[in-house]
C-alpha positions in Angstrom: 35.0 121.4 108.6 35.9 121.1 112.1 33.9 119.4 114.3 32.4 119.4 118.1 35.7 119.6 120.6 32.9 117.5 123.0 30.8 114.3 122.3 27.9 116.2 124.3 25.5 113.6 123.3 27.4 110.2 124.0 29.9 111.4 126.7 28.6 114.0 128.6 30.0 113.6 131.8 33.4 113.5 129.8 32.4 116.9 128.7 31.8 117.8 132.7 35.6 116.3 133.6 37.2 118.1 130.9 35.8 121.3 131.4 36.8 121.1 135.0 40.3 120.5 135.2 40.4 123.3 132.4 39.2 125.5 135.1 41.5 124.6 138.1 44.3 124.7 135.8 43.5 128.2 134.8 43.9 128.6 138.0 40.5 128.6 139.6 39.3 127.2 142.6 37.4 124.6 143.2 35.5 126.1 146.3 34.1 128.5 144.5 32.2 126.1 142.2 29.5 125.1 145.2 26.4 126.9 143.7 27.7 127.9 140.5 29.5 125.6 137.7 32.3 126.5 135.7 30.7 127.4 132.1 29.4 123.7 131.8 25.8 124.6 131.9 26.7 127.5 129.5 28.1 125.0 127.0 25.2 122.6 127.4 22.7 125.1 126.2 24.8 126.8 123.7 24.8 122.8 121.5 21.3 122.2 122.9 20.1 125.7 121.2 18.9 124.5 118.2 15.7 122.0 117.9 17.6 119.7 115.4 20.1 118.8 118.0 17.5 118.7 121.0 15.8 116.0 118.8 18.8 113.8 118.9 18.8 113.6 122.7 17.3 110.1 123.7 13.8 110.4 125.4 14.6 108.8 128.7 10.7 107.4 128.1 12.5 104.9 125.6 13.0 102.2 127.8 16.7 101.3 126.1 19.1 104.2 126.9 22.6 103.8 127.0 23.8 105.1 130.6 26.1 108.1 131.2 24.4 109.5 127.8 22.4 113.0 127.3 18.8 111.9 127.8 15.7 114.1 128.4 12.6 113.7 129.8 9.4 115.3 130.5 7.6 114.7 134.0 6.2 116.8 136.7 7.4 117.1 140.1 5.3 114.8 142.3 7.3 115.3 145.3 10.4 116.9 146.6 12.9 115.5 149.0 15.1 119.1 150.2 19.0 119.0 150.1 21.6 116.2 149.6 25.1 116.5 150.1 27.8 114.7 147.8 31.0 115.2 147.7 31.9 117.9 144.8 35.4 118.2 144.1 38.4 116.1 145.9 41.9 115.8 145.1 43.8 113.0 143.7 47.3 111.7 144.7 49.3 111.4 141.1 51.1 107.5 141.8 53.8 109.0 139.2 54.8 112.3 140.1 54.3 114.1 143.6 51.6 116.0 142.5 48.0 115.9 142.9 45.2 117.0 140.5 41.5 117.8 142.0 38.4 115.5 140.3 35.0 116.2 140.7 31.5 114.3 141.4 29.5 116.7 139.8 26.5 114.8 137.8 27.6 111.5 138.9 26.5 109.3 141.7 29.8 107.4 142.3 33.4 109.2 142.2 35.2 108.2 138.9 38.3 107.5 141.2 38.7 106.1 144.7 38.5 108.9 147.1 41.6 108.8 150.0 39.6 109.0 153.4 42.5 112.2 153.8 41.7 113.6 150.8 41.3 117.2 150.5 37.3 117.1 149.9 34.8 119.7 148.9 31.1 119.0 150.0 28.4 120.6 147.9 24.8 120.2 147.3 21.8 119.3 144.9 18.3 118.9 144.9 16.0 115.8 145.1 13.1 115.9 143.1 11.1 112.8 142.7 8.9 113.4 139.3 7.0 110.8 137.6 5.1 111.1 133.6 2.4 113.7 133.6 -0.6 112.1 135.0 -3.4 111.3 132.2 -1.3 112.5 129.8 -3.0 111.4 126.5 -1.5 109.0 124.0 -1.4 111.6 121.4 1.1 113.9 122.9 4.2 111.4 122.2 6.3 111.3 119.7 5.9 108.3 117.3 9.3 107.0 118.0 8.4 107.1 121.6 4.8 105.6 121.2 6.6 102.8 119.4 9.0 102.1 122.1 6.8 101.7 124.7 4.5 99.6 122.4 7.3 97.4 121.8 8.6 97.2 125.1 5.6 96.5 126.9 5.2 93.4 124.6 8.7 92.0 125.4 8.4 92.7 128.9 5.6 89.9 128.3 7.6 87.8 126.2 11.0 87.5 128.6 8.6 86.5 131.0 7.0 83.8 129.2 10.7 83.0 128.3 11.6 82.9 131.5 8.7 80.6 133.2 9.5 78.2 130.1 13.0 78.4 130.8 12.3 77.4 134.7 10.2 74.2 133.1 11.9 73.4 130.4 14.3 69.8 130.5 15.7 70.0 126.7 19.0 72.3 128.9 21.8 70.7 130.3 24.5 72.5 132.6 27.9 71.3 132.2 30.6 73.2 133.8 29.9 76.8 133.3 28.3 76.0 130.3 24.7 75.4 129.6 24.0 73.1 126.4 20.1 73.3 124.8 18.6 71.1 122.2 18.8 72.5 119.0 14.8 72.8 118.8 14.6 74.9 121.9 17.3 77.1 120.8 15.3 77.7 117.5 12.5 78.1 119.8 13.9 81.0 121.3 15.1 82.7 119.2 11.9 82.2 116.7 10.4 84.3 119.7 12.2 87.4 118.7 10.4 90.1 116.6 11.9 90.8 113.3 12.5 94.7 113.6 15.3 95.5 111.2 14.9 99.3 112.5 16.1 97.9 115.8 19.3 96.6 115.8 20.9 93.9 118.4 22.6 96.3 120.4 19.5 98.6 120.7 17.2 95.5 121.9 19.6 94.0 124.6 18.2 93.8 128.5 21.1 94.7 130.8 24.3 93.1 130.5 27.8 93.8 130.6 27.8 96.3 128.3 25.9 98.6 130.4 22.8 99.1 128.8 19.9 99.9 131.1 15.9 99.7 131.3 14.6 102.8 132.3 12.8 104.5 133.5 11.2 102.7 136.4 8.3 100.6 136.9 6.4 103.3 137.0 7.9 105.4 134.9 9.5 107.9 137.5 12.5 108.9 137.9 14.7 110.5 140.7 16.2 114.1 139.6 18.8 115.9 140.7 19.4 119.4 140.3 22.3 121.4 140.6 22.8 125.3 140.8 19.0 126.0 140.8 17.2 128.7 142.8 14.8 127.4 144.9 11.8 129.5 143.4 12.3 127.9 140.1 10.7 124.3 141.1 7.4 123.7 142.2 5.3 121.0 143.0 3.4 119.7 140.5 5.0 121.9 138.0 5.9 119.9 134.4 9.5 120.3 133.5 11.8 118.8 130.7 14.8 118.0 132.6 17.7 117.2 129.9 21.0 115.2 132.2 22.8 112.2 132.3 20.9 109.0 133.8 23.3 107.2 136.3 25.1 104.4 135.2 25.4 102.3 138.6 22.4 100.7 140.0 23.4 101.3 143.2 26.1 103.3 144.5 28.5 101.9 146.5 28.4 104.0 149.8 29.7 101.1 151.8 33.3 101.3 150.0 36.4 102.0 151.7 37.6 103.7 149.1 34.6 105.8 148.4 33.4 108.4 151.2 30.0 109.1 150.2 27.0 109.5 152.3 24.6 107.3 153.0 21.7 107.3 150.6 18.7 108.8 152.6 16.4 107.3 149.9 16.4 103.6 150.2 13.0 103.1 149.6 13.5 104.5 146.5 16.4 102.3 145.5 18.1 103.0 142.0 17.4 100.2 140.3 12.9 100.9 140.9 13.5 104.8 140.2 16.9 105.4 138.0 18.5 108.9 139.2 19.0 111.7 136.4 21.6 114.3 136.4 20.1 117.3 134.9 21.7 120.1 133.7 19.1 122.0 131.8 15.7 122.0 132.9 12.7 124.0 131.6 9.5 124.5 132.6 6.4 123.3 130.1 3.2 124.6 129.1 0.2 122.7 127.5 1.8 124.3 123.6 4.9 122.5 124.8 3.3 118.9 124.3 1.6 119.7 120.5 3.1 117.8 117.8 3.9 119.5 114.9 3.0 123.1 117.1 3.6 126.1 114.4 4.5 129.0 115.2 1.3 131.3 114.3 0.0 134.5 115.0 -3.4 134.2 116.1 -5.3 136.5 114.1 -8.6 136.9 114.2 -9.4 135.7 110.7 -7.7 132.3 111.1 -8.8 131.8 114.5 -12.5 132.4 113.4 -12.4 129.6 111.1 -10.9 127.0 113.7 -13.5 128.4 115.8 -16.4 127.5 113.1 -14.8 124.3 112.6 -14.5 123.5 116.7 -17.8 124.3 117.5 -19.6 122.4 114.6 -17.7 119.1 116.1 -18.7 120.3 119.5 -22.5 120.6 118.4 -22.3 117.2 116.7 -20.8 115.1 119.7 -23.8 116.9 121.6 -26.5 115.7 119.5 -26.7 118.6 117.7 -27.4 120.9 120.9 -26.0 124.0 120.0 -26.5 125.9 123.5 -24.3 123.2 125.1 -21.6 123.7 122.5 -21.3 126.9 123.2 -20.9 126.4 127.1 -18.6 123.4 126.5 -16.4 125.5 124.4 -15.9 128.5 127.0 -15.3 125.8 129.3 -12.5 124.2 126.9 -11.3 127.8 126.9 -11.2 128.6 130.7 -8.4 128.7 132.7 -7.3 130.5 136.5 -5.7 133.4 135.0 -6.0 135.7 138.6 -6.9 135.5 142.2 -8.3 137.8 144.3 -8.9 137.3 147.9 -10.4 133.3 148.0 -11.5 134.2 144.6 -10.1 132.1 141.1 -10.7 134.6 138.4 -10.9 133.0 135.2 -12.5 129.1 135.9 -15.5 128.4 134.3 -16.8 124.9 136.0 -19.6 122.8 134.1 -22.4 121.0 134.4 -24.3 119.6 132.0 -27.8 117.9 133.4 -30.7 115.9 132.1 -28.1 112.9 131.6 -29.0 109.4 132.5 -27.4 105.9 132.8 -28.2 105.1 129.1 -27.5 108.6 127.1 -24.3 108.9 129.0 -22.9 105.6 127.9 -23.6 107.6 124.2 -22.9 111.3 125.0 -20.9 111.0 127.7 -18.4 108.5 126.2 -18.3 110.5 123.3 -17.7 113.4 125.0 -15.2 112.0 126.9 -13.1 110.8 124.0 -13.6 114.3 122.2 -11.9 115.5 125.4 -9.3 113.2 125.3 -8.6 114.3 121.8 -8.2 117.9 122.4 -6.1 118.3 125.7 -3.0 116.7 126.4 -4.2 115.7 130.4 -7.7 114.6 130.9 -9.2 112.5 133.5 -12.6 110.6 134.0 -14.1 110.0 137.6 -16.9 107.8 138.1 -18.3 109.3 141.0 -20.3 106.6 143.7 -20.3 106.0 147.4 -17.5 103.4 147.1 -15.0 105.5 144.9 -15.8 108.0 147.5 -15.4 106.1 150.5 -12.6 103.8 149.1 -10.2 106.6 146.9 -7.6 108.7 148.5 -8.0 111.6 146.5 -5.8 114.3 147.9 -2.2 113.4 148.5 -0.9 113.0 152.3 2.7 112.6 154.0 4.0 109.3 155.2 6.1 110.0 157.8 7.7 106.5 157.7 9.0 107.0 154.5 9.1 110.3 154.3 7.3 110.5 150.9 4.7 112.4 149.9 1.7 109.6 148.8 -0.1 110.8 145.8 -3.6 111.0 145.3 -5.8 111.1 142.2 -6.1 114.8 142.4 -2.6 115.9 142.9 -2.7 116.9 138.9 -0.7 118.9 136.7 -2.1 122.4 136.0 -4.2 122.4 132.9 -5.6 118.9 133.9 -9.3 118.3 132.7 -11.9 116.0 134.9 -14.7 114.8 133.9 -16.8 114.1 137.0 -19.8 111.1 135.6 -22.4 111.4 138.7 -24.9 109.8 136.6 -23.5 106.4 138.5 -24.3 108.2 142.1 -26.7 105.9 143.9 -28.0 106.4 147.3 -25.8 105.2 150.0 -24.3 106.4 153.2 -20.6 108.1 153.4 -18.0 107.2 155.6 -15.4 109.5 157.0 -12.8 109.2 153.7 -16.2 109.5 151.5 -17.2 113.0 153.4 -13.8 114.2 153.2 -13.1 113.2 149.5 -17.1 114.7 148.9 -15.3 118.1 150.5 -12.4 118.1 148.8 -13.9 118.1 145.9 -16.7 120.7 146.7 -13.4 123.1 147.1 -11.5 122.2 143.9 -14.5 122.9 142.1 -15.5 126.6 144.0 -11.9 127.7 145.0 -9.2 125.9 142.9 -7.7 124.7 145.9 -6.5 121.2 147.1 -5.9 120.2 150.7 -2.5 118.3 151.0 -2.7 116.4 153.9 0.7 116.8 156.7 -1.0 114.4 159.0 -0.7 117.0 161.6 -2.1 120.0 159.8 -3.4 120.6 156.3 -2.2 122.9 153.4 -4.3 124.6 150.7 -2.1 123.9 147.1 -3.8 126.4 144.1 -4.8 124.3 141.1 -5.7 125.2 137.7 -7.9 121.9 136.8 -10.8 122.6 134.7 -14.2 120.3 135.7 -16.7 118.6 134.3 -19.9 117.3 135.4 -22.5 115.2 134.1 -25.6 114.4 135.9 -28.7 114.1 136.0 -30.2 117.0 137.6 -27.9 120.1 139.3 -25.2 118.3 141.5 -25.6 119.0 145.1 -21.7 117.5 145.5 -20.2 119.6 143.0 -21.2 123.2 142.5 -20.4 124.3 139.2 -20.2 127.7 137.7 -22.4 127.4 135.2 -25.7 124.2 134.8 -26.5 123.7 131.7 -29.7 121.2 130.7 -28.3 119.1 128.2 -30.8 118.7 125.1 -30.2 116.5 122.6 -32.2 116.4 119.1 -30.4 113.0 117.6 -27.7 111.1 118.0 -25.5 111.6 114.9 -22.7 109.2 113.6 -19.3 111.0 114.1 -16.7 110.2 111.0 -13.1 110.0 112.2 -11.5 113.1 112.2 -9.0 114.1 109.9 -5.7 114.6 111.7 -5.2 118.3 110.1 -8.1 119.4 111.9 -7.4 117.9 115.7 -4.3 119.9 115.3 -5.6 122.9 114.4 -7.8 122.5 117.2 -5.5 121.7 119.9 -3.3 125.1 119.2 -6.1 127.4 119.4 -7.5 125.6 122.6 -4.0 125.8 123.8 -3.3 129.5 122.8 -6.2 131.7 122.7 -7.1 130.5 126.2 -3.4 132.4 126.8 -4.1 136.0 124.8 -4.7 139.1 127.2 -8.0 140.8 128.0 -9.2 144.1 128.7 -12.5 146.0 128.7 -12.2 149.2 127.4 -14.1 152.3 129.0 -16.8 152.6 127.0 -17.7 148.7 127.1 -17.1 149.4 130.8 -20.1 151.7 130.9 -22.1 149.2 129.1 -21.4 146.4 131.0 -22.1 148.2 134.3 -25.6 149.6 133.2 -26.6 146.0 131.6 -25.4 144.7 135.2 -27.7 147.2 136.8 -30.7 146.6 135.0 -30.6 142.9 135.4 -30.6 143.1 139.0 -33.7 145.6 139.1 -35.2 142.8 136.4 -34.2 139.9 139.0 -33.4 140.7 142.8 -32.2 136.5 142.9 -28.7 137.2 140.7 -25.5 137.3 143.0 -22.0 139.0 142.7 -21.3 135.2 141.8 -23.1 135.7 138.6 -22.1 139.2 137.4 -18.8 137.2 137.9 -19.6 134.4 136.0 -21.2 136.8 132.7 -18.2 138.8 133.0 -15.7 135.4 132.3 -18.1 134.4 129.9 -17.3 137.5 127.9 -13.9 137.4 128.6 -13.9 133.8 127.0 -16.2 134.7 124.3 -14.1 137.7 123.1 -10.5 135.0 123.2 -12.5 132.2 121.3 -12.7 134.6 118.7 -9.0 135.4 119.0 -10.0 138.8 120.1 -7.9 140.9 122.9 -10.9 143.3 124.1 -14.5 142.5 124.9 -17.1 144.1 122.0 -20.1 144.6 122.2 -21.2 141.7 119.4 -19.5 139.3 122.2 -21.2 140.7 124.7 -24.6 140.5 123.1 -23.9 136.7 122.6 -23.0 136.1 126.2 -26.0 137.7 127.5 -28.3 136.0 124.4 -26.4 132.8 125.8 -27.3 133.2 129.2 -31.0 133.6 128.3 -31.4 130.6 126.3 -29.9 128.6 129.3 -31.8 130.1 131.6 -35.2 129.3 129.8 -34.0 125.9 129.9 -33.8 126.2 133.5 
């Protein structure tokens, strides 16, 4: 059997070189590759085609990567810094023939061979994205090798520094020469500190040395990505990619070389060694099915999704203390996303807010709810809503013009994001000028699925897909949801632990259904329109708003039963649905 003429996972960049001077030598040139490549993306996705071998590409989550390997990893773009030029392709002086041979820089931070400062030089470009892990992306959602890894690091993060701090105070050491001689117990000590993973060998568990192997990614997890070849249209902020590349090997470039004419880093508060740089050569963008473990492949046919619907909504109705109406709600809501916009308009959210809550049923209910949440969506969030998170939280993201960085805020989010908004902790209390403006901000996300980015010297409206959830006492006067619902619970039931089959089963049709087209046929048209009608003549108070609103809710109700077209059973249900809530009212 003949194997691989590459070694795409251990020597990439080896693949890059290669592939190269195959191409000038057939006679191609080397200006003609700013833009384009010369088949190497080709051969990256041809050996990454298959899921078996994408699974052997390192997570660059693991904290111990080897450098200059293939590693992925999954983030979205928090900001983006424009253009950067490198030098792309240069040409070598041969010391034993006349000759000279061109290189290239492509993928790489620092040129493989000293650069002449007469070299013939091309200068290309790439793209700098700075992404960082999905925010409130759930536990759940990692692979176990990478939950493990993280585990494991995060303890020996603790234990090197506890090393270190009793290496700084201990007196059993003795330097002599270039030596340094310990007592045989604190030797013993040390290395008694070490966990015993046999899964883990030596190499695998070394911090950085001369060998080359590298924590990453930073201290915050983010990384520094650069693209290559990529239409501007394809990235977005606040998009969630998997970007598979090579993660550079030098901690910091050396721009100041003589022999090395590379431009000066524009990013030096973002230094390489805080926020590792990745090469990427493949990148895809993700959606919420992208982040299922175990996701299969299923038609969703009515019948099956009928009984995950059953089996949903009886959870639902339990975690609610057995209130059935605010099941129901709760799982339209679960099942809501922007799916059109018309004019200021976000067709397709359907906002929450469940009332009648106080400061002692929502440490029950709302905790539970909460963790139900957490459970079923890959991004959730919880916001405990007082005057000093108002006044004190930036919650929309603003420029710094001193560093040129866009500075996050807690509602810069990926879309399909879920907040729950706790106002039961609200007390009275006066706002100052960040608490009004966060108090706005929010008003908006909630009615127009719009956040304000703030440019110091003018604002700009980003569209967001975030659904929202609010619990309060009575109707929240902050946040205007689509649809109040009195919360009415009969008992508080014990909930057993729920069998891992079932979460799954959940999490694909939440992430799924919520994804099937809609339409109304004519006839149901006709319906519609003369219920609409006589409802007004019955009640002179409803709004366009909530002919909108019933018409979602069927829309939802007809997908939650894994239906494309709204019937007239699903109608019947909204409308029976609407009346119990409004009696509650």
């Amino acid at each position: 059997m003949v194997g691989l003429p590459y070694d795409f996972l251990a020597n990439p960049l080896g693949v890059v070189r290669s592939t190269f001077e195959k191409a000038v030598a057939s006679g191609s040139d080397p200006a003609s590759f700013d833009g384009k490549d010369w088949g190497i993306i080709d051969l990256f996705n041809d050996f990454l085609s298959h899921q078996p071998t994408l699974s052997r590409v390192h997570s660059a989550t693991l904290r111990l990567v080897q450098p200059n390997t293939l590693v992925r990893f999954r983030g979205m773009i928090q900001d983006m810094f424009g253009n950067e030029l490198y030098v792309g392709a240069y040409k070598v002086f041969l010391l034993l023939s006349d000759g000279s041979v061109w290189r290239t820089n492509k993928f790489m931070d620092v040129a493989q061979f000293p650069i002449d400062s007469s070299a013939d030089k091309r200068m290309w470009e790439r793209r700098l994205l700075y992404c960082v892990p999905v925010p409130g992306q759930n536990a759940w959602t990692e692979t176990s090798s990478e939950a493990f890894m993280n585990h494991y690091m995060d303890w020996t993060s603790q234990q090197r520094e506890k090393r270190r701090r009793a290496d700084e105070e201990s007196n059993d050491c003795e330097v002599s020469g270039d030596e340094v001689q310990c007592s045989p117990d604190t030797k013993k000590m040390r290395e008694d500190e070490h966990p015993s993973l046999p899964s883990l060998s030596h190499g695998a568990m070394a911090e950085s040395s001369s060998s080359g192997m590298s924590i990453v990614p930073g201290l915050d997890g983010s990384f520094l990505v650069k693209i290559y070849d990529s239409l501007e249209s394809d990235l977005k902020l606040n998009d969630v990619f998997e970007f598979v590349g090579v993660l550079a090997s030098d901690p910091v470039p050396q721009v100041d070389n003589e022999d090395c004419e590379f431009f000066e880093d524009p990013l030096h508060h973002l230094p390489p060694n805080k926020v590792p740089r990745l090469h990427c050569f493949i990148h895809r963008k993700l959606a919420v099915q992208d982040f299922l473990q175990n996701n299969p492949i299923i038609e969703p046919k009515p019948h099956l999704v009928k009984e995950i619907r059953d089996a949903l909504l009886r959870h639902l109705t339990t975690v609610l203390g057995n209130d059935n109406v605010a099941a129901h709600f709760m799982l339209l809501h679960l099942l809501s996303r922007v799916h059109a916009r018309v004019d200021a308009l976000a067709v397709g959210k359907l906002s929450l807010n469940l009332t009648c809550f106080s400061k002692e049923n929502v440490s029950v209910f709302g905790n539970l709810l909460s963790l139900t949440v957490k459970n079923l969506l890959p991004f959730t969030h919880c916001i405990p809503l007082t005057v000093e998170y108002l006044n004190t939280t930036p919650l929309a993201p603003r420029k710094d013009y001193d560093t040129n960085r866009l500075v996050t805020g807690v509602l810069q989010l990926a879309e399909g994001s879920h907040i729950i908004v706790d106002e039961t902790k609200l007390e009275a209390g006066t706002l100052n000028s960040m608490g009004v403006e966060n108090a706005r901000l929010l008003k908006n996300l909630m009615e127009l699925q719009k956040l304000e980015y703030d440019f110091k010297y003018y604002k700009m409206e980003m569209a967001t897909d975030i659904q929202l959830l609010v619990l309060s006492e009575g109707k929240s006067n902050i946040l205007p949801a689509d649809v109040v619902v009195p919360f009415r619970p009969s008992v508080v039931s014990s909930i057993d632990a729920v069998v891992e089959e079932s979460l799954q089963a959940w999490r694909w049709y939440l992430a799924t259904v919520r994804l099937l087209p809609h339409s109304i046929e004519s006839e149901m048209q006709k319906v519609v329109e003369n219920d609409l009608v006589a409802a007004r003549q019955a009640d002179r108070s409803l709004n366009p708003q909530d002919f909108s609103r019933w018409l979602t809710m069927g829309r939802l109700m007809s997908l939650s039963f894994g239906e494309t077209s709204l019937s007239l059973e699903h109608w019947q249900m909204v409308k029976e649905l609407e009346k119990l809530r409004s009696e509650r009212l």
